[in-house]
N, C-alpha and C positions, 0 to 999 in steps of 0.2 A: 295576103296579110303577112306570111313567113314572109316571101321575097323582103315586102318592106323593113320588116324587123332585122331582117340580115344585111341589106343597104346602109339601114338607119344604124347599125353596131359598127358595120366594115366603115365607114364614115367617120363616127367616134375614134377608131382605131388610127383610123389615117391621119389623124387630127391631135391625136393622142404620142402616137409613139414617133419619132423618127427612123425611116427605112434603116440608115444607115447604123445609126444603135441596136435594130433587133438584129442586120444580118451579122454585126459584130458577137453579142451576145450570143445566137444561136450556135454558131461558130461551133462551140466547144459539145454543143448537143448534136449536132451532127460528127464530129467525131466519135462522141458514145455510141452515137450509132452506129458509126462504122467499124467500131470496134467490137459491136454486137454482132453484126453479121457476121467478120469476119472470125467470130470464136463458134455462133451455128455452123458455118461451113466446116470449119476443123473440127468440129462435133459432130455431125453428119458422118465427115468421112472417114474420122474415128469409129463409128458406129459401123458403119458397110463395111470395112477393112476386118471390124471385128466380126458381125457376121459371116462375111463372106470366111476366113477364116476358119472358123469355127465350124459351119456346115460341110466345107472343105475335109476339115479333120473327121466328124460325124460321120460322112455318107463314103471315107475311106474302111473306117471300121466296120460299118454297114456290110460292106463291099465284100470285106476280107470274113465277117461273119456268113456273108453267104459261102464262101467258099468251103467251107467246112464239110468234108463227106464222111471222116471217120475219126474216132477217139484218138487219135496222133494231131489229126490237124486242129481238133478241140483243144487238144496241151497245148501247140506251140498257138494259136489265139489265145488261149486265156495266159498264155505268157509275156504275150504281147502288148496285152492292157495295162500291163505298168507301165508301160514307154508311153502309150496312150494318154494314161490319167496324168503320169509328169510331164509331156506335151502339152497337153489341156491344161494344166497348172501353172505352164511357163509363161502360157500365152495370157493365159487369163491377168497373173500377175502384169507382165507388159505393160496392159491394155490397161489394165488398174491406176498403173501410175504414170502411163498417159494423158490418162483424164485426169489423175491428181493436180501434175504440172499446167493441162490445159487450164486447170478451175484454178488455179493460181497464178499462172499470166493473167487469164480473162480478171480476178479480183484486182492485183496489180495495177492495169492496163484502167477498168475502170474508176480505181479509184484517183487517177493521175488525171484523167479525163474530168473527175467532179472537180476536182482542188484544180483544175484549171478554169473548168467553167465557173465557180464562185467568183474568179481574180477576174475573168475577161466578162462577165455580168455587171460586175462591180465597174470596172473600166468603163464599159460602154455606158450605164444609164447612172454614175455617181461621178463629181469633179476633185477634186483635189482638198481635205478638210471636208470629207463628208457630203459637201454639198450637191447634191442635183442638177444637172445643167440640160437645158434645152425643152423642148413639149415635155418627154417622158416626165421629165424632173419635175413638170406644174403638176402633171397627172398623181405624180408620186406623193405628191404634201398637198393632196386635195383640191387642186386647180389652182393654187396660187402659189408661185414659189417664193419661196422665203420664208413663207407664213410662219410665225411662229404656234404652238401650237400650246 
């Protein structure tokens, strides 16, 4: 019974829209998309850069805290933690306004993507003075085009 309901809609569809108006239309949605991916990957390796980094710094001081065997080597480590915390501060900032810029390309980037997809949606399934043209356009004004309403 599913089968038939999914036949019986994909049928309506094919009946409904033309191929060529949705792969236009979509068009602009597959670039969002790609424009998604492409801001997860540089967020991702944003993130591991900054990990890695970071544990890199940690398991040096780690390191350098083992090495500690008498109140000399304690002074020049606890002297050293300021070069530490301003390390760790530098990087952190970095990394901060990395991801600033990333989160403002990515806003940028999508919103250039929506105000395209509005104009190439429009294009594909509206004609010129508003009107509708082809299957979609019956589908659009309730199976009859023209119909006034």
């Amino acid at each position: 019974m599913n089968q038939e309901l999914f036949e019986q809609a994909a049928q309506e569809w094919r009946r409904v829209v033309n191929p060529e108006q949705w792969s236009k239309a979509m068009e602009p949605a597959r670039r969002m998309n790609a424009v998604m991916i492409e801001h997860a990957q540089k967020l991702a390796q944003l993130n591991l850069d900054a990990a890695r980094s970071f544990t890199e710094m940690t398991l040096a001081q780690a390191r350098s805290a083992m090495e500690i065997k008498d109140p000399e080597d304690l002074r020049n480590y606890l002297s050293e933690q300021t070069k530490a915390v301003e390390s760790f501060t530098k990087e952190f900032s970095k990394d901060a306004s990395m991801l600033a810029d990333l989160g403002k390309s990515f806003g940028d980037e999508m919103q250039k993507a929506a105000q395209e997809n509005v104009v190439s949606f429009s294009k594909a399934f509206t004609g010129t003075g508003g009107k509708t043209k082809g299957r979609a356009g019956a589908a659009a004004s309730g199976g009859a085009a023209g119909k006034a309403e």
